[in-house]
Steps between C-alpha positions, in 0.01 A plus 500: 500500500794570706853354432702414819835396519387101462331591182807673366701246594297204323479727171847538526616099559183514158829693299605077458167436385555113533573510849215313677312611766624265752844649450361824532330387833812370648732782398219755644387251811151500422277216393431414098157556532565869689716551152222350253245688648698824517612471081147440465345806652806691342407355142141573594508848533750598200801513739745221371463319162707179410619479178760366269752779364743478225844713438407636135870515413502096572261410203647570114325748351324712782519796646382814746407768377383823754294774380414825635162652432411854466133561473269751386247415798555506900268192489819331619371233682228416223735513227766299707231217535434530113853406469536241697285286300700498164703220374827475642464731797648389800432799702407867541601769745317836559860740544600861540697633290570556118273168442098416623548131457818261488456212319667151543476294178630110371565526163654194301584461138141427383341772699714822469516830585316628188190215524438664849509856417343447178214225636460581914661883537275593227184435598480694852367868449685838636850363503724786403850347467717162580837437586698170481772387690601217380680242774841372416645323771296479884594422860235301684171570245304211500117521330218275406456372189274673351544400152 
């Protein structure tokens, strides 16, 4: 699918994810059903997904938790999918580097760092080391909640 500039400029007016599509139609001057249509396709084909995201440091008790991933495979892809699928994971990125995967993970006080090493980490084959960085304070990360 390409992405023109209307396209980019409807996902961005999406960043207020309550804004309707009417507004978006009048601030763009095109119709509401050219705008529909277009979120649609975009939705459709894996482009644009509309969801409700939360600022972990906003809600007692949580927090993120990123995790590089050395492995003892270059099945990088494969393993990155195996990832993606455990508890808690709210992404995975194939990177250069020291790292083969980087991990984003919600943690809260029932569900800690330890229950997803020792229950989710330790069940997918050939990984050869971990590293946590813990977050402490963040500018602008919002995720879904995946808990």
């Amino acid at each position: 699918m390409k992405i023109d500039d209307t396209n980019l400029a409807i996902i961005k007016l999406l960043r207020e994810g309550r804004k309707s599509f009417q507004t978006i139609a009048q601030e763009l001057s095109i119709t509401e059903n050219t705008v529909r249509a277009r979120v649609n396709k975009l939705i459709e084909e894996g482009v644009l997904e509309i969801t409700g995201l939360v600022d972990p440091e906003a809600i007692q008790g949580h927090r993120v938790a990123m995790v590089g991933i050395k492995l003892a495979t270059m099945a990088l892809v494969k393993k990155g999918k195996e990832f993606s699928v455990l508890k808690n994971v709210v992404s995975v990125c194939v990177v250069t580097g020291r790292y083969d995967l980087i991990l984003t993970v919600l943690l809260n006080d029932e569900y800690d760092l330890l229950k997803f090493y020792t229950e989710e980490v330790s069940r997918i084959k050939e990984v050869q080391s971990a590293e946590t960085f813990v977050v402490y304070k963040s500018y602008g990360l919002k995720v879904p909640y995946v808990l």
